[in-house]
N, C-alpha and C positions, 0 to 999 in steps of 0.2 A: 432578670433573674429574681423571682422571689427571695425571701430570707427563710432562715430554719433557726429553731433553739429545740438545745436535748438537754434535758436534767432529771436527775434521780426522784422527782418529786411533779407530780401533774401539776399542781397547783401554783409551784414556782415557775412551770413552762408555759403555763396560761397566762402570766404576769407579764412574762418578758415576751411573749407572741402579743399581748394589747398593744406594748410600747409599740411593736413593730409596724402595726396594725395602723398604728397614729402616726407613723411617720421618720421615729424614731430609729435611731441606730444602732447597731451592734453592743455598743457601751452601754448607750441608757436601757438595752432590753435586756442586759447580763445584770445589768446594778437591780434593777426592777426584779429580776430572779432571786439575786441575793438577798434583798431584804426579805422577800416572801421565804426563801428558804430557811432563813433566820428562826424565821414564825413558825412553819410547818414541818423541819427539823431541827430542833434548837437544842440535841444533842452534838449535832454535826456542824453547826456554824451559827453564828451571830456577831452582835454587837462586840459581844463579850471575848470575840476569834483573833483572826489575823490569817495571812494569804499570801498571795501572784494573782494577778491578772498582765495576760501573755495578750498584748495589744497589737493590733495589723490596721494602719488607716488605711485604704487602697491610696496607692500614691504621696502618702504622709508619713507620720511618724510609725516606727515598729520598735517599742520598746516593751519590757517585762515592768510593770511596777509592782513592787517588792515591799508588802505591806507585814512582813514577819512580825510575830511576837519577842520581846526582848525581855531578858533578865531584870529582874528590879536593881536600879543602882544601889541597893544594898546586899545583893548575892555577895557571896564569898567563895573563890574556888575551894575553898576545905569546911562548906558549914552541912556537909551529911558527909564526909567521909568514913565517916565512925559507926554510921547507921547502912552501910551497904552491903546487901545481903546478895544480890542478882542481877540478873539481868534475864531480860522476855527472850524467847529462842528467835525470834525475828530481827532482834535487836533493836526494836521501836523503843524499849523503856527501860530505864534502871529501876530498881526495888530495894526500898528503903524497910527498917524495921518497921517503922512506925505507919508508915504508908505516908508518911506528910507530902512527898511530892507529887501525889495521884489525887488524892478526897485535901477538901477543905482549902482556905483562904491562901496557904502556904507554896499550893500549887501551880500560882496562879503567876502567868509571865504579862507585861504591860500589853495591853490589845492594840491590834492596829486596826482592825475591818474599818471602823468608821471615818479613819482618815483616808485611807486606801479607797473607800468605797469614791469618798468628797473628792481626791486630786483626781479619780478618773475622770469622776463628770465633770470637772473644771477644766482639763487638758484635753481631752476627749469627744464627751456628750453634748448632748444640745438639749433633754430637758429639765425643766426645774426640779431642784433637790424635791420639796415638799411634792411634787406630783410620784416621783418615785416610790417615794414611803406609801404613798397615800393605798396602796392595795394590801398591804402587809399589817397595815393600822387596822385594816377593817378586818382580816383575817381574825386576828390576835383577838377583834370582840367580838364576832362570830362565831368562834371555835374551829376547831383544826381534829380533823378525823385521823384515828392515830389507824396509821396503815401497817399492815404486814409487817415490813422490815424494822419499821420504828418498834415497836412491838419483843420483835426477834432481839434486837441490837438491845433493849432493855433487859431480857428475861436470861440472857447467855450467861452460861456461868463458865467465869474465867479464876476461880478458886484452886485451880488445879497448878495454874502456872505463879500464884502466887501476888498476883495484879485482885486488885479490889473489883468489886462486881458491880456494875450500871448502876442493878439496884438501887443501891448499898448509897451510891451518887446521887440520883435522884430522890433520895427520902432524908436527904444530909441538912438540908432550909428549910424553912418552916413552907414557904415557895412551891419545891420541891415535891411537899407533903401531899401540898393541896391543889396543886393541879395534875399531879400525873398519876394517883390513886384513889380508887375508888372508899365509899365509905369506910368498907369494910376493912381498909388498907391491903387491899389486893392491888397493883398495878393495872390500870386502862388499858382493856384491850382491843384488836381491832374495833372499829364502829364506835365507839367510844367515843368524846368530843373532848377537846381541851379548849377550854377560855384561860385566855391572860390576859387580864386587864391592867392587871400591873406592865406588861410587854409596852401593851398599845398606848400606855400614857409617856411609858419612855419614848418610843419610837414619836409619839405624835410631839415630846419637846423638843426630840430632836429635829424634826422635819420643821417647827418653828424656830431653831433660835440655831441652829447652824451643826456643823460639824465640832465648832469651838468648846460647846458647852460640852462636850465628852470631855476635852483633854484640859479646859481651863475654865469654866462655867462651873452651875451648881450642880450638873450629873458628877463631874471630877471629884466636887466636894465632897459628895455623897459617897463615892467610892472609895477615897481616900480615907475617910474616918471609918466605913465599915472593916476595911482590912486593917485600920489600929487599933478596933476593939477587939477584932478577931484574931489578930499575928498575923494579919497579913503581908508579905513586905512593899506592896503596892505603894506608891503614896502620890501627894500631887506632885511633887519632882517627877516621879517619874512619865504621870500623863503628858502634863506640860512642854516634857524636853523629848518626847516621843519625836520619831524621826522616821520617816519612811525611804526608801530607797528607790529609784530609776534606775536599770542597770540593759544595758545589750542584749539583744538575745545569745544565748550560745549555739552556737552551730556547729553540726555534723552532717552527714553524708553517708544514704545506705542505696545504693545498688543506683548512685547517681543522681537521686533526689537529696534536691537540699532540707534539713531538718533543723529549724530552731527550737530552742525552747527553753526553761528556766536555768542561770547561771546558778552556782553556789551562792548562799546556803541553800538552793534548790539543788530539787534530785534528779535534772533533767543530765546531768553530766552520766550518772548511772546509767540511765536510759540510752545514752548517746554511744554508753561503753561497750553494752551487752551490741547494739548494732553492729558498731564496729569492730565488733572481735567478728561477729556471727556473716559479716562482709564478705571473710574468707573461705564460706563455704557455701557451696550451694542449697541452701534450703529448701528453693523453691521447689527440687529434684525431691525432695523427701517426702514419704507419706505423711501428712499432718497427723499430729498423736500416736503417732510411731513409736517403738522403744528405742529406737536411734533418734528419733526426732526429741524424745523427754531427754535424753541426756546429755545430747548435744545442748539443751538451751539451758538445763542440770548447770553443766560444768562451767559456762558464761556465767551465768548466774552467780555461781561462786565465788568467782573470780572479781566480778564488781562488786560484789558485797566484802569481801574483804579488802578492795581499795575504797570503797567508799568507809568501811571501820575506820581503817588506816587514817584515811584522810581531808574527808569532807567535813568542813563546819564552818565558821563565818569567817569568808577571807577580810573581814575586815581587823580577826585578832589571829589567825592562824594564813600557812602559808599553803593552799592548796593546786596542788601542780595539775593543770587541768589541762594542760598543752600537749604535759607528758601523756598521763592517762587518755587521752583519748589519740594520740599521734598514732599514725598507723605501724610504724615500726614495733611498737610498744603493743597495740593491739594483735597484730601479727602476730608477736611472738608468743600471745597468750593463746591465740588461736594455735601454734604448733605445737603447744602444749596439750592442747586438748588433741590436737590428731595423732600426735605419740600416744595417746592413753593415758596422760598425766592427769591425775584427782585431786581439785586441789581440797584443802581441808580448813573451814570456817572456824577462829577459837573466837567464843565468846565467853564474859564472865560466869554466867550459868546458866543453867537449860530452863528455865522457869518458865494474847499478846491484842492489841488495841487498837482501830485504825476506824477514826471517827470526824469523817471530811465530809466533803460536798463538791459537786464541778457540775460547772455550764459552760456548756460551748454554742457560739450561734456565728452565725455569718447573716449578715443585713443584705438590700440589694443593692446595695454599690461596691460592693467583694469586701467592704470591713470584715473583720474576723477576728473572736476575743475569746479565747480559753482562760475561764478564770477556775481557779483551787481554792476554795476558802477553807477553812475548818476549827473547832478549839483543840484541835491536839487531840489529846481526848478532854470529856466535861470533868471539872472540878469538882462538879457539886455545889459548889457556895454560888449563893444566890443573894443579893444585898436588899433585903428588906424592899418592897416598893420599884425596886426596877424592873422584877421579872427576868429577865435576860441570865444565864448561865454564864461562868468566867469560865475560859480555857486552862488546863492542867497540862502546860507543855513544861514545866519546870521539871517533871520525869523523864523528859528525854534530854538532861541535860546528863555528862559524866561525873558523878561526886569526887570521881580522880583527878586532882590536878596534873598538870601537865599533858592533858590529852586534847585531839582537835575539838570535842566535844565538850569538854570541861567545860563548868560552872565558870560566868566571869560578869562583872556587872555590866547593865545593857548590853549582852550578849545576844544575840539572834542563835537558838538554836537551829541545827540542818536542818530541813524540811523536805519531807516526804515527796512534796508537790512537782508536778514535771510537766505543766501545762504547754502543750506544744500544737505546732502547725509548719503540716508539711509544703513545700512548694513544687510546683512544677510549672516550667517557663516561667519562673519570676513572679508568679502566682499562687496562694493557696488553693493545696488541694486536696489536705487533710485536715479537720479541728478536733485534737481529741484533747481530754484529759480525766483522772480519775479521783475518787475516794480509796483510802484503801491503805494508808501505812505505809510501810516497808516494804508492801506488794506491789504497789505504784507504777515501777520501774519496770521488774520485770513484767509487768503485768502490760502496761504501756508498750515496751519493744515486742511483745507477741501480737495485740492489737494491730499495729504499725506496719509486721510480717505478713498477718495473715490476708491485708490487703493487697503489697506491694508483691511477695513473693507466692503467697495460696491467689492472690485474684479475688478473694471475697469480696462480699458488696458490705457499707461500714455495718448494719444489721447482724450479718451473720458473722463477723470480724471480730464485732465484740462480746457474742456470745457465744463465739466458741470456748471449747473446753479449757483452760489455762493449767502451767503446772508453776510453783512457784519452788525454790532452790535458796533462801537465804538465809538456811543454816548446813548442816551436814543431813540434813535431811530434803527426802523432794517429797514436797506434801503435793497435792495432787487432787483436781474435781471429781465427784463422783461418776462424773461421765466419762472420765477414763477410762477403756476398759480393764477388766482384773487381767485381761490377756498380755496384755501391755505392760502393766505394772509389775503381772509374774515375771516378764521377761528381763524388765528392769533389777528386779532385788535379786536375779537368778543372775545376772554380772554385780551383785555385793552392793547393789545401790539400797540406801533404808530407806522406804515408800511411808508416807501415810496420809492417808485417805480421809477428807472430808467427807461429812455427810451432806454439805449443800454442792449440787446440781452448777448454780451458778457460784464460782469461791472468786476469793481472791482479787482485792481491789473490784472496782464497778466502773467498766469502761464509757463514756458517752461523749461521743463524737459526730462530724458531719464532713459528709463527703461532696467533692463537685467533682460532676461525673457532666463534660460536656458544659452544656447551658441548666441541667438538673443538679439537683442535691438532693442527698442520701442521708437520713440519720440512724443513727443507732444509739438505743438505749440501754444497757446492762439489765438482762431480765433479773439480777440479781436484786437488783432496788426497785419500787416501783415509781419509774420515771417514763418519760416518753421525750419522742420527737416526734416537733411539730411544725410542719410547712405554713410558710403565711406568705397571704397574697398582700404585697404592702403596696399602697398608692403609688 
């Protein structure tokens, strides 16, 4: 069997198709994607990030490593309480007066990508660190043509919901300034080139002197004094005592297929939940994009989103019942709820959303298979002098309410959006999906998941079918809904609203093994591909 890798970025899928090319495996062609995606999206993931990579050796280890971003050990559960004004209608982010946990140094939780990236290839890979880098170094002094969606994802204005604007983010470093606007301080737009020299000298100290020099080396130092000049609360403690996680996969079960995928604080349990409520009906009977079909997957939707409010966030300082919520009794009963006609009703702090990741999925020819999630949360903005790389702003989706699963606590992992999975059949992978995408994620991932097992699509059209997404009291909906549908929906009291992107909602990229072939699929949302390689 050949190998395949799909990602939202051609550039990243050509990196991890060479490795393949060479000889390399599954891990070393996902890590070879990640650094290039670093380069050519470095809104959406870097150095600067943290992740899952959902690992399958054939015949080896299958574990998730769990490279999450962590509170600085000087968070305090009550130090924005006083400044909380909302929350995003997705429920991706608190909102603060001042914005400090979105823009600037404050927002910033300790990174993990670069360790996460280093244990994979050491428990995992087989090639050298520095060969990995080495295509992403050269990107970085090249330049990187700013495409379509990179473009899009800059220029959106989210002023409405009360979340700071891309912008606003990228023009915040002097960094910033001068690589992602033009003279005239307009924003680069398509065709455009970006150089970061500053990236590629980071990257190239680190493909010399190890993964070390991030957390305890001179890039730490570096970092650590910029965020004390700046309020940061970063510091070398906290690089230093950074800690990553190995954890199980979680498993469920949808129409007899085994399904694993990310445990807590990953949001594969969400994913896992919307299945198995949706177990109990026959879907596959339904017309796809139906107005019975929208609100059947409506009122699931609901439903996890309020146990996931409820209860997801890091079981290592909260107690997350994940046996219960996904048990089928417990799902059952949520599914009679929905066939009574019962609506359940989402409360969040306020209606006031963000969702700025990356995913590769590839399978090698010896059936390895690695769905990795990287992302910064959303970008911070603060960019430290000289390293080029953007910090993650996941300290917004932290709760400034104490006492909740989500609450602010030192080295905390906030939940994560991420649900990198692989489905099996006979004991085999037979699906690799995972997405970008926020709080979309989940349900975005369980429709993906359906529209193969239960519609029959091939992974192409699976993942670019129409989506509708339900994780507030509203069902927001792709433009390629039709109005006929949607009439039909808010004519039984449902409130609709309507994107104007064709492709919404999370960006699915997956690979199928169909037989002795593989299928991929790339979310025409982003502009990514799959790519077949014929490996030695």
């Amino acid at each position: 069997m050949s190998g395949m890798i799909v990602a939202p970025q051609p550039e990243a899928v050509e990196a991890g198709a060479l490795v393949l090319k060479r000889g390399g495996n599954a891990v070393d062609a996902a890590l070879a994607c990640a650094f290039m995606q670093g380069v050519v999206d470095p809104q959406m993931a870097g150095v600067g990030g943290f992740g899952s990579m959902h690992v399958y050796m054939a015949g080896g280890a299958h574990e998730i490593l769990e490279f999450y971003a962590r509170a600085s050990l000087k968070a305090t559960p009550d130090m924005w309480t006083e400044k909380l004004v909302g929350q995003s209608r997705d429920g991706f982010a608190f909102l603060l007066k001042d914005h400090a946990s979105e823009i600037g140094y404050l927002a910033a939780c300790t990174p993990g990508s670069v360790k996460g990236y280093a244990t994979a290839l050491e428990c995992y890979g087989t090639f050298d660190w520095a060969d990995l880098i080495k295509p992403a170094i050269a990107m970085a002094k090249r330049g990187v043509m700013v495409r379509p969606h990179m473009h899009w994802f800059w220029t959106q204005d989210q002023s409405a919901s009360g979340q700071v604007n891309t912008i606003d983010k990228l023009r915040f470093s002097k960094t910033g300034r001068d690589i992602y606007f033009r003279a005239d301080g307009a924003p680069k737009k398509p065709g455009d080139m970006l150089v970061n020299l500053d990236m590629a000298r980071t990257l190239e100290r680190l493909a010399a002197g190890g993964p070390d020099i991030f957390y305890r080396g001179e890039i730490a130092e570096e970092i650590a004094a910029d965020m004390a000049a700046n309020g940061g609360l970063i510091g070398k403690d906290d690089l230093a005592k950074y800690e990553l996680s190995v954890a199980k996969p979680l498993w469920g079960e949808y129409r007899g297929l085994k399904i694993a995928t990310s445990p807590p604080p990953g949001s594969g349990l969400s994913m896992l939940q919307i299945l198995h409520m949706l177990d109990h009906f026959d879907v596959g009977a339904m017309e796809h994009g139906s107005a019975a079909h929208v609100m059947l997957l409506a009122e699931a939707m609901k439903r996890m989103t309020i146990d996931k409010d409820r209860h997801l966030g890091d079981p290592a300082y909260v107690d997350v019942p994940v046996a219960k919520l996904l048990s089928r009794d417990y799902c059952g009963a949520l599914a009679e709820e929905i066939k009574r006609g019962e609506r359940a009703e989402v409360t969040r702090l306020g209606d006031r959303s963000s969702r700025d990741t990356t995913h590769v999925s590839v399978i090698d020819r010896h059936g390895n298979a690695v769905a990795l999630t990287h992302t910064l949360g959303s970008p911070s903005g603060a960019i430290t002098d000289g390293l080029g790389f953007m910090y993650n702003g996941t300290m917004s989706r932290f709760d400034p309410r104490p006492g909740r699963a989500s609450s602010i606590a030192p080295g905390k992992r906030r939940s994560s959006s991420a649900a990198p999975t692989i489905v099996f059949k006979n004991d085999r992978p037979s699906i690799v999906m995972g997405a970008p995408g926020g709080s979309y994620i989940a349900p975005s991932m369980a429709q993906g998941l359906m529209n193969v097992i239960d519609f029959g699509m091939s992974m192409s059209d699976a993942v670019a079918a129409p989506r509708i997404v339900a994780v507030s009291n509203v069902i927001d909906v792709s433009n390629r809904v039709p109005h006929y549908v949607t009439d039909e929906v808010e004519a039984k009291g449902y409130k609709v609203k309507r994107t104007p992107q064709s492709y919404a909602f999370a960006a699915l990229h997956g690979v199928r093994v169909v037989g002795d072939k593989l299928e991929g699929g790339a979310d025409p949302q982003r502009d990514g591909m799959a790519l077949m390689v014929k490996t030695p």
